[in-house]
Structures are given as structure tokens and as C-alpha cells.
C-alpha positions in Angstrom: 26.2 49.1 14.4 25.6 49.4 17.8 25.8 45.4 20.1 22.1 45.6 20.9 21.4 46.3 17.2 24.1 43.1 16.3 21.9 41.1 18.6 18.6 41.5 17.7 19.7 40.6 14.2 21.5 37.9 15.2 18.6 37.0 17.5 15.9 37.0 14.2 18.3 35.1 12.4 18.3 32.5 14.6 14.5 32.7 14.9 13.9 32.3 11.3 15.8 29.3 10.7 14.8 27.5 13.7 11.1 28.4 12.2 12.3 26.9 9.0 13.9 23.8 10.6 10.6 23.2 12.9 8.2 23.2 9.7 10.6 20.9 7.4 10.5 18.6 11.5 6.7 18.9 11.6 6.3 17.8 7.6 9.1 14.8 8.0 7.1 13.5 11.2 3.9 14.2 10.3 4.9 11.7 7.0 6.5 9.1 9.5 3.3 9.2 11.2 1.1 8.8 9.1 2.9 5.7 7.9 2.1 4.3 11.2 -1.3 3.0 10.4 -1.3 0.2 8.6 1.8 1.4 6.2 -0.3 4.5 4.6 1.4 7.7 4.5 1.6 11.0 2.9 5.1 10.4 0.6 7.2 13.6 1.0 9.9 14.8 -0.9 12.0 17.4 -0.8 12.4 19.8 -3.3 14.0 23.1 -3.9 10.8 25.9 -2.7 8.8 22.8 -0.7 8.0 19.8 -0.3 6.2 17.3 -2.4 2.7 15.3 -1.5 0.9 12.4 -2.7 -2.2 12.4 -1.1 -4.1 9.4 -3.4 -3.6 6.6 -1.2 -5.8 7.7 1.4 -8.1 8.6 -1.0 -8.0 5.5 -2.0 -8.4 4.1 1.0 -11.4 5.7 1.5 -13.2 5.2 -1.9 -12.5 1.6 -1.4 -14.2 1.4 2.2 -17.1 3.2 1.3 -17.6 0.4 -2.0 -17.2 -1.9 0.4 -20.0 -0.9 3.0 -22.0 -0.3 -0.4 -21.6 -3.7 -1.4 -23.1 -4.4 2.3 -25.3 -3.0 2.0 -27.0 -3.5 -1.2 -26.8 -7.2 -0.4 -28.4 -6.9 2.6 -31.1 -4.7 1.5 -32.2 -5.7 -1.6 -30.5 -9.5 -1.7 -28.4 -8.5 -4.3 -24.4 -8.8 -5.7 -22.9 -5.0 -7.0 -19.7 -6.3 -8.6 -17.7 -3.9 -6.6 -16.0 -5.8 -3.4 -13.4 -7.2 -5.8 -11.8 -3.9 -7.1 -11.8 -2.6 -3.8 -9.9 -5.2 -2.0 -7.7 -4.8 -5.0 -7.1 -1.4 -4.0 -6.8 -2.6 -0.4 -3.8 -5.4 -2.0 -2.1 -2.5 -3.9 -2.2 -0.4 -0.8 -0.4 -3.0 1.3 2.5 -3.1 -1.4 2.9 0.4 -2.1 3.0 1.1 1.5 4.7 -1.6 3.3 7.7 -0.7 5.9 10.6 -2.3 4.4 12.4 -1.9 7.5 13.3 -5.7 8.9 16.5 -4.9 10.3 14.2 -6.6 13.4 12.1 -9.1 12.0 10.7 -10.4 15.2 9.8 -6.7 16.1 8.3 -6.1 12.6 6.3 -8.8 12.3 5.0 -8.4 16.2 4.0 -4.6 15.2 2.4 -5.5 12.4 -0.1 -8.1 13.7 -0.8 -6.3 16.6 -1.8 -3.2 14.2 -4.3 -5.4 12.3 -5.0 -7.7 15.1 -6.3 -5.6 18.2 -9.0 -3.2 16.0 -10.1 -7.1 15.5 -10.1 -7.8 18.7 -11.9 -4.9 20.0 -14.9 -5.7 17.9 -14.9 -9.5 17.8 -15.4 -8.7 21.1 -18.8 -6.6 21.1 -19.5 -9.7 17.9 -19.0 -12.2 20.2 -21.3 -10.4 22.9 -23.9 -9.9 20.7 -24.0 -13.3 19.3 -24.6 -14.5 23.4 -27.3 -12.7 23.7 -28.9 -12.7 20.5 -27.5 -15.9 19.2 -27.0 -14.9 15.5 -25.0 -17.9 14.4 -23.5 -21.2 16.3 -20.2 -21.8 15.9 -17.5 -24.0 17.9 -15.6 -22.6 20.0 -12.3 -23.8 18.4 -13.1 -22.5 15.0 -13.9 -18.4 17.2 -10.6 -19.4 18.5 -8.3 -19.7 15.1 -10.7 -17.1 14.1 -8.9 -14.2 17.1 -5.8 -16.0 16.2 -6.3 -14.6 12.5 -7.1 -17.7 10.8 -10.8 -16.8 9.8 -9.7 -17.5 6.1 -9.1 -21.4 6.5 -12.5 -22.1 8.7 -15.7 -22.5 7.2 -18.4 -21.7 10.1 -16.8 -18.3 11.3 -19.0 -16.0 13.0 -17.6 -12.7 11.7 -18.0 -13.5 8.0 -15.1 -10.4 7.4 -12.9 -12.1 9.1 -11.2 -14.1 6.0 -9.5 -10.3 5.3 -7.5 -10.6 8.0 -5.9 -13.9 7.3 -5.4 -12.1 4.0 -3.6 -9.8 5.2 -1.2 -11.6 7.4 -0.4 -13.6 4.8 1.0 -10.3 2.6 3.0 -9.2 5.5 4.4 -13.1 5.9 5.4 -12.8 2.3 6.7 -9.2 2.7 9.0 -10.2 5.5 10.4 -13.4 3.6 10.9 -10.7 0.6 12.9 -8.4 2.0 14.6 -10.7 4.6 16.7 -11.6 1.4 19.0 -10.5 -1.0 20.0 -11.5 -4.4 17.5 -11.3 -7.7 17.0 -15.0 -7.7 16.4 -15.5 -4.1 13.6 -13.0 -4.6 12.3 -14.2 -7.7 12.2 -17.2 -5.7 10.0 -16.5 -2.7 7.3 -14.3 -5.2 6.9 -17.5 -7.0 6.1 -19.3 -4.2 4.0 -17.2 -3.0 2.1 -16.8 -6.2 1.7 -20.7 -6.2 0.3 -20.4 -2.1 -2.3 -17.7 -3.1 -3.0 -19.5 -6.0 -3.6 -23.0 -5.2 -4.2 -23.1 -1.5 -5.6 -19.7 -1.0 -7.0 -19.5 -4.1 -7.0 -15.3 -3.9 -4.0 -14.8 -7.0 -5.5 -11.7 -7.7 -5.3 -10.3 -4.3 -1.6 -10.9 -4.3 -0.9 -9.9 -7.8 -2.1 -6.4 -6.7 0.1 -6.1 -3.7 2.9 -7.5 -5.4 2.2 -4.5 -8.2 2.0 -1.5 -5.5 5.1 -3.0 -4.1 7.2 -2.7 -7.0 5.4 0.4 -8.6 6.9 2.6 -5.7 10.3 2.7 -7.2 8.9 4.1 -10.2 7.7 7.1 -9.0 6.8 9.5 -11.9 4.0 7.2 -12.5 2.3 8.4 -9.1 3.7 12.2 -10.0 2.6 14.2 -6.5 1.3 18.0 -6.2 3.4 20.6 -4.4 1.9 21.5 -0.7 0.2 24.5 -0.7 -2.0 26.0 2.3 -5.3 24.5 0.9 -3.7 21.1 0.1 -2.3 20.8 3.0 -5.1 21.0 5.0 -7.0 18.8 2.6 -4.0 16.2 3.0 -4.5 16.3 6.8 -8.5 15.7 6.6 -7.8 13.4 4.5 -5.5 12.0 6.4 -7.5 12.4 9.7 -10.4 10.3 7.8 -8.6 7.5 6.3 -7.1 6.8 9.8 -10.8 5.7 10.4 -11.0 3.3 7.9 -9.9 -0.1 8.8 -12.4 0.4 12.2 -15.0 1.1 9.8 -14.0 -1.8 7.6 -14.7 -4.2 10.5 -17.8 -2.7 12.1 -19.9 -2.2 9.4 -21.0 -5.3 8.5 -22.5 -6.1 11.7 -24.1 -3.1 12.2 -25.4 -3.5 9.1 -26.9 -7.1 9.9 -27.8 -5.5 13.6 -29.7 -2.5 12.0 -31.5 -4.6 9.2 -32.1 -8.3 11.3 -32.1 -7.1 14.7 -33.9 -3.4 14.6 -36.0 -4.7 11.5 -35.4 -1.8 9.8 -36.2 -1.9 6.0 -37.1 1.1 4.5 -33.7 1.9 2.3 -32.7 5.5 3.2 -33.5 4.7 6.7 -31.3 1.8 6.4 -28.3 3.4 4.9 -28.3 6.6 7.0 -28.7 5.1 10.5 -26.2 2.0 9.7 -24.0 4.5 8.3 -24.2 7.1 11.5 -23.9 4.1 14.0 -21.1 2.5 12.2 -19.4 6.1 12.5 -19.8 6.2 15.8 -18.8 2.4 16.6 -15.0 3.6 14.7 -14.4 6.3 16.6 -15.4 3.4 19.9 -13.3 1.1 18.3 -10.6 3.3 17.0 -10.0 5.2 20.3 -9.8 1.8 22.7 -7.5 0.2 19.9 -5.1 3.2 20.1 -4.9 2.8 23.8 -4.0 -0.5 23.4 -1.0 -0.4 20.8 0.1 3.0 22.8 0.4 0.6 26.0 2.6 -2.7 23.9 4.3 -1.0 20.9 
């Protein structure tokens, strides 16, 4: 075999495995990064011929934002309750557990990430709320209680002007109680701090349920033949990354909705159903990708 022969094989080779080693990169970082929103993620694991996918919990994600909007807006439509806001915060709860960084090697890092995450989307469109209500005057409210409201507090205040806003002391009360949980070691210790949670959600928060759920997707992770995943294949793949792409939109859409909903219906006086749904629906689209793409800038800029 002649050298320039030797070469080129050795050259092909080289180019095959550092094809090899750039898809297994791409489908470990594309998993890291999709656990940076919020802890959701596409689980991978490998396996001998591939890698394996779960691709449920941004479907779930995004069944339980669309019930939510639902629930919107067939209350604001036709005055009525659809019992359906309950099992989707559930499935909000559960998603929190089942997808929570248990990384607190740097708790004060962990904890500032993670309120930021929730905390600037919020931001962004208490801002445009707050705006609107100036102008339009939709609901007086003191100044202090807007105040604990941006701080995250919206839970413990009656008057709040963002009626949604009670979700986000929710949540940043499951990420306290995460990082007390796995700030500690030892059964009982642990054992400890979920029983004092349960009694704080119970008694003084009075949401149990809530945290019963996350404290179930928490500890169903580590059995993970109950959540079996499918093999990646070309067309799940690419339905993993819409998927993917979509649920990324969620939480924004989560917090705009409502008020578009209340702008489209109170403000625009639109009452005819369809009409109702379709244009509080496009708008609120639009207003995530607005809120979404001035949050990212944000976090890019202080985490």
C-alpha cells in the first residue's frame, strides 16, 4: 500500500469518528440545553446502536398550558368554571420535581439562576400589565402590595393586579424546598425537611396538592422504567426538537395570556366566541415570542 493510499485511509478514519464524536456532542448538549429552561429537558441515555429520548414532558408542558388558557378563557367568555386548572398545575408541580437541577454544589448561584429564570419573563410583562393598567386603569392596587408582587410574593397579597401572579410564589417556594432537600444528607434529615414542607403548603399555603405532585416527579425519576423512553430515529428527532422548540414558549405564554384575554374581551369588546379565541390566541402568540425574546436577552446578559 502506497503512503498516499495509508493516508487517505487514515484521513477517513479520523473523519468518521470525529463525525461520530460531534453527533453523540450535539445530542449530550442539545439535552443540557434543553434542561436550561425552567429544568425541562429531553432525558438521554446511552445505549448500545443510539441514544434514548423521552420526549413527554414537553408534551406535557404544553397540554397543560393550552388547559390553562382554556380554562381562561371559557371563564371569561361564557362566566363559567371547566374543572381543568387543577390537573394542569398538577402537571406543572410534577414537572418541577421530575426536572429540577440537583446540582447545589453552589447554593447561592443556584438559587440566583433559578429565580431569575422565573422571575424576569415576569418582569417583562408585569411591565406592559402595569402600563396598561396606567392608562386604562383596570384595577387599583397599592403600590406596596405591586411591589411584593415583582418581588414574587403575589401568593400572600390579596389585591394583586396580575391575578396569575400567586404561581410564581408557588414556584419559588418548590425551588426553596428543593434546595433545603438536597442541601442535606442522611434519610432522616430529608424525611425531615419534606415533612415540613408538607405542613407549610398545607397549613399556611394551603396548596398540599401542589406539592404532593412535585414531591412525586421528584422521586419518580429514579425509577425510570416507569417513564420507559423511545429510541431516536430521524422522524422523532425532529419531532423532539419541535417539540422542544414549542414548549420553550410556554411559560411566556403562561403569563401573557390572561391579560390578553381580559384586553381582547373587556378592552376590544370582543364577544363573539371564535373571534374571541382565535385573536386572543394569535396575539398572545405573538406577545411570547415579545416576551420570550427580551427575557432571553436578559438572562444571556446576568447568568
Amino acid at each position: 500500500m502506497s503512503p498516499y493510499n495509508l493516508s487517505l485511509q487514515t484521513y477517513n478514519i479520523y473523519l468518521n469518528n470525529m463525525q461520530l464524536c460531534l453527533r453523540k456532542a450535539y445530542l449530550i448538549f442539545f439535552s443540557l440545553v434543553a434542561g436550561n429552561l425552567q429544568g425541562d429537558q429531553f432525558i438521554t441515555n446511552k445505549i448500545k446502536g443510539g441514544y434514548r429520548c423521552i420526549i413527554w414532558p414537553s408534551i406535557a408542558r404544553i397540554t397543560a398550558t393550552l388547559m390553562i388558557f382554556i380554562f381562561h378563557y371559557y371563564s371569561i367568555q361564557y362566566n363559567k368554571i371547566l374543572p381543568i386548572d387543577v390537573p394542569a398545575i398538577l402537571i406543572f408541580c410534577f414537572l418541577t420535581g421530575y426536572l429540577i437541577n440537583q446540582n447545589v454544589a453552589n447554593k447561592r448561584q443556584w438559587i440566583a439562576k433559578h429565580y431569575l429564570k422565573i422571575m424576569v419573563p415576569f418582569w417583562v410583562v408585569m411591565f406592559f400589565v402595569l402600563l396598561a393598567n396606567y392608562f386604562v386603569t383596570y384595577k387599583h392596587v397599592f403600590i406596596a402590595n405591586t411591589f411584593i408582587v415583582l418581588l414574587g410574593g403575589g401568593l400572600f397579597v390579596s389585591e394583586k393586579l396580575y391575578v396569575i401572579s400567586w404561581y410564581i410564589t408557588l414556584v419559588l417556594l418548590q425551588y426553596l424546598f428543593f434546595l433545603c432537600l438536597l442541601s442535606v444528607t442522611g434519610y432522616l434529615y430529608k424525611l425531615g425537611i419534606i415533612l415540613i414542607s408538607f405542613c407549610i403548603f398545607h397549613y399556611i399555603v394551603n396548596m398540599d396538592w401542589y406539592y404532593i405532585a412535585t414531591l412525586i416527579g421528584y422521586y419518580s425519576k429514579f425509577f425510570k422504567k416507569t417513564f420507559f423512553p423511545q429510541k431516536i430515529n430521524n422522524s422523532k428527532s425532529k419531532i423532539c426538537k419541535i417539540l422542544f422548540l414549542i414548549q420553550q414558549f410556554c411559560y411566556c405564554f403562561f403569563l401573557t395570556h390572561g391579560g390578553i384575554l381580559l384586553l381582547c374581551h373587556n378592552v376590544l369588546d370582543i364577544n363573539n366566541s371564535i373571534l374571541l379565541l382565535s385573536i386572543s390566541f394569535t396575539i398572545t402568540c405573538i406577545s411570547t415570542i415579545i416576551c420570550k425574546q427580551i427575557s432571553d436577552i436578559i438572562l444571556l446578559r446576568y447568568i
